[in-house]
C-alpha positions, 0 to 999 in steps of 0.5 A, a space after each residue: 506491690 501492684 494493685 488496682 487503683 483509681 485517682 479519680 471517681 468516675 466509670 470503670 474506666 478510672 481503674 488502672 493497675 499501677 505499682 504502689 509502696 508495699 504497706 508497713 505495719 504498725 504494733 497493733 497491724 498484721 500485713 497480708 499477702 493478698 491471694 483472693 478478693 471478691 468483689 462488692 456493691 461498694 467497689 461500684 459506690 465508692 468508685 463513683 463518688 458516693 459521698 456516704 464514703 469519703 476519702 482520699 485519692 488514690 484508693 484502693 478498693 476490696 472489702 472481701 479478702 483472703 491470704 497469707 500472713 506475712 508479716 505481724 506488728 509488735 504487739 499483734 496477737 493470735 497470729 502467726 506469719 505463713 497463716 491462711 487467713 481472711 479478713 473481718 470487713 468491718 473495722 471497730 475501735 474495739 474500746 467503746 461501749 457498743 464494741 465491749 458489749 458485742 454491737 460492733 457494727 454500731 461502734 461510732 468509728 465503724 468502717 469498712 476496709 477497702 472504704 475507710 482504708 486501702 483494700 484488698 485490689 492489690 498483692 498486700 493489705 495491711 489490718 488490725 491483728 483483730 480483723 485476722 481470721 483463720 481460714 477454714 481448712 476446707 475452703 479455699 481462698 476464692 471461697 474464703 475471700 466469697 463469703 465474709 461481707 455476705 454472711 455477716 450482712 445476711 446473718 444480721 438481717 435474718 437473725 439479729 433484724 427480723 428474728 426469723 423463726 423456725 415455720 415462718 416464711 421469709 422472701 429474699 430478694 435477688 438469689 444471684 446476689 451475694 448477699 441472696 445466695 447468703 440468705 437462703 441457705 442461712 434461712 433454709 438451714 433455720 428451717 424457714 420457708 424460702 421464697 426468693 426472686 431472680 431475674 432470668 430463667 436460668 438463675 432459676 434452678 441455681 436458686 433451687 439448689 441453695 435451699 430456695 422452695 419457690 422462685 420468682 422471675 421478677 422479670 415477668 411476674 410480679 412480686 407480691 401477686 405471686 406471693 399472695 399465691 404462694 402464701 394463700 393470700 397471707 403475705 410472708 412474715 420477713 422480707 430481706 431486701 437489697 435493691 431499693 426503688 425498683 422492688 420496694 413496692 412489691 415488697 411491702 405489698 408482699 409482708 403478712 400483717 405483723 410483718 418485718 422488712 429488713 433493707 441493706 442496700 439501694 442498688 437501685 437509688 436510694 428514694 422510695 415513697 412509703 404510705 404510712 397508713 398502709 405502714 401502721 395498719 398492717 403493724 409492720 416493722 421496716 429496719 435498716 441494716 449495716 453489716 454484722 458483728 464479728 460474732 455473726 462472722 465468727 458463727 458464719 465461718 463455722 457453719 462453712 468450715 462444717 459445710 452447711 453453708 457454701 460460697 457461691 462463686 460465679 466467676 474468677 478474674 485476675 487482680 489486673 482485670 479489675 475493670 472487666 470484672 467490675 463491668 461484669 458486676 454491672 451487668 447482672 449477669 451473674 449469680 453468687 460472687 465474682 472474685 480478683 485473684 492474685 498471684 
């Protein structure tokens, strides 16, 4: 099979498209015919050297995946061969107390495919029948491989995190990330006041669209002056926060007393400094979050199938034009999710 591949970290310019052997399947494995992939935060991380993601070289990235099953394991269930399917990112044991009890995502073996294991940058991956989902009928498989990672994230932080309420107002941080334009549609759809922040003007409208009831252009505002403006000095009851250092700042100074942070990411390094006076006397509460359980995929996939939630797909690039797209990534350029499809 072709796929995308690096052999060493570095820069983009380690990607290179080369033939390697087709995955064979075990009992308890599905094999997948790669038709669409998208692209995340992680690719870049790993790609580099991050040493939170060990692992043997060569690798081959994808978290976000979609196709056709090709060919199922012995003792594989709830699949059939010529399925439309996409892919659950997160990859349990499926036998220990937190997976039995529904907290997957805490489960001590928890990875992601496309970290732990060879991803979906290539024309066939091979899973655990148990990551096998089937495609909603309406979607496609650029907007079935566009929403898996995102929603689970979003849907984590928003519900199972922060407990957002119906009323309160929440500030999601970057609405053309994939993981923005996730959260405010879910806190929208939840009857929340959606606040969001983008960085360029014509992300502005885009923002709109999804449900979003004010913008700010961190590029010229700041965050929390205009936030106290929009709250009539109160600050917002949750934060969801992505981007690290270059925000941090601002997004506490944005929470109301009694306020909720709820960080998944530090696309911008991972060191922030944080007074802890200014933590325990407003009472507010800051909490990391991995990913999402299978539930929360499951209830998001739903909620596309109905059409109450969209994948927003900023750009399409064949498999072979990994680096180009892993370079657009980069720029920030874009708004929603960019995608790898394959023929």
């Amino acid at each position: 099979m072709k796929a995308v591949i690096f052999r060493q970290h570095g820069g983009p310019d380690k990607l290179s498209y080369e033939t390697l052997p087709t995955p064979t399947v075990g009992p308890d494995e599905v094999l997948v015919r790669v038709k669409a992939c998208a692209l995340n935060h992680l690719d870049i991380w790993i790609r580099q050297g991050n040493p939170a993601y060990p692992m043997p070289l060569p690798h081959v990235s994808g978290s976000d995946v979609s196709g056709v099953v090709e060919q199922i394991g012995t003792h594989a269930e709830g699949v059939t061969v010529g399925q439309r399917v996409f892919l659950s990112p997160g990859m349990s044991c499926w036998r220990c107390d937190q997976c039995l009890a529904g907290r997957d995502n805490l489960c001590r073996s928890y990875g992601l495919l496309g970290a732990i294991v060879h991803g979906g940058y290539a024309e066939y991956v091979k899973v655990p029948f148990r990551n096998v989902l089937p495609i909603p009928e309406n979607l496609t498989f650029e907007q079935a491989a566009a929403f898996p990672l995102v929603s689970v994230t979003a849907s984590h932080m928003l519900f199972a995190l922060a407990g957002l309420q119906h009323g309160e107002t929440v500030l999601i941080m970057g609405a053309g990330s994939g993981v923005g334009s996730m959260a405010v549609q879910m806190a929208k759809l939840a009857g929340a006041r959606v606040i969001t922040t983008v960085g360029a003007d014509d992300k502005i409208p885009k923002a709109v669209v999804l449900g979003a009831d004010a913008v700010i252009h961190h590029g010229r505002e700041k965050i929390a002056e205009r936030v106290r403006l929009l709250t009539e000095g109160r600050g917002v009851d949750v934060v969801i926060e992505h981007i690290g250092p270059e925000v941090w700042d601002g997004c506490l100074e944005s929470l109301a007393k009694g306020g909720r942070l709820i960080t998944c990411g530090a696309t911008t390094g991972g060191d922030v400094k944080l007074n802890l006076r200014y933590v325990f006397s407003r009472q507010l509460t800051i909490k990391g979050s991995y990913m999402g359980t299978r539930a929360e995929l499951v209830k998001a996939a739903e909620l596309m199938g109905q059409g109450r939630l969209i994948a927003v797909i900023d750009r399409t690039f064949p498999l072979q034009e990994a680096r180009a797209a892993q370079e657009y990534l980069l720029s920030r350029k874009f708004f929603g999710k960019i995608v790898l499809t394959v023929k």
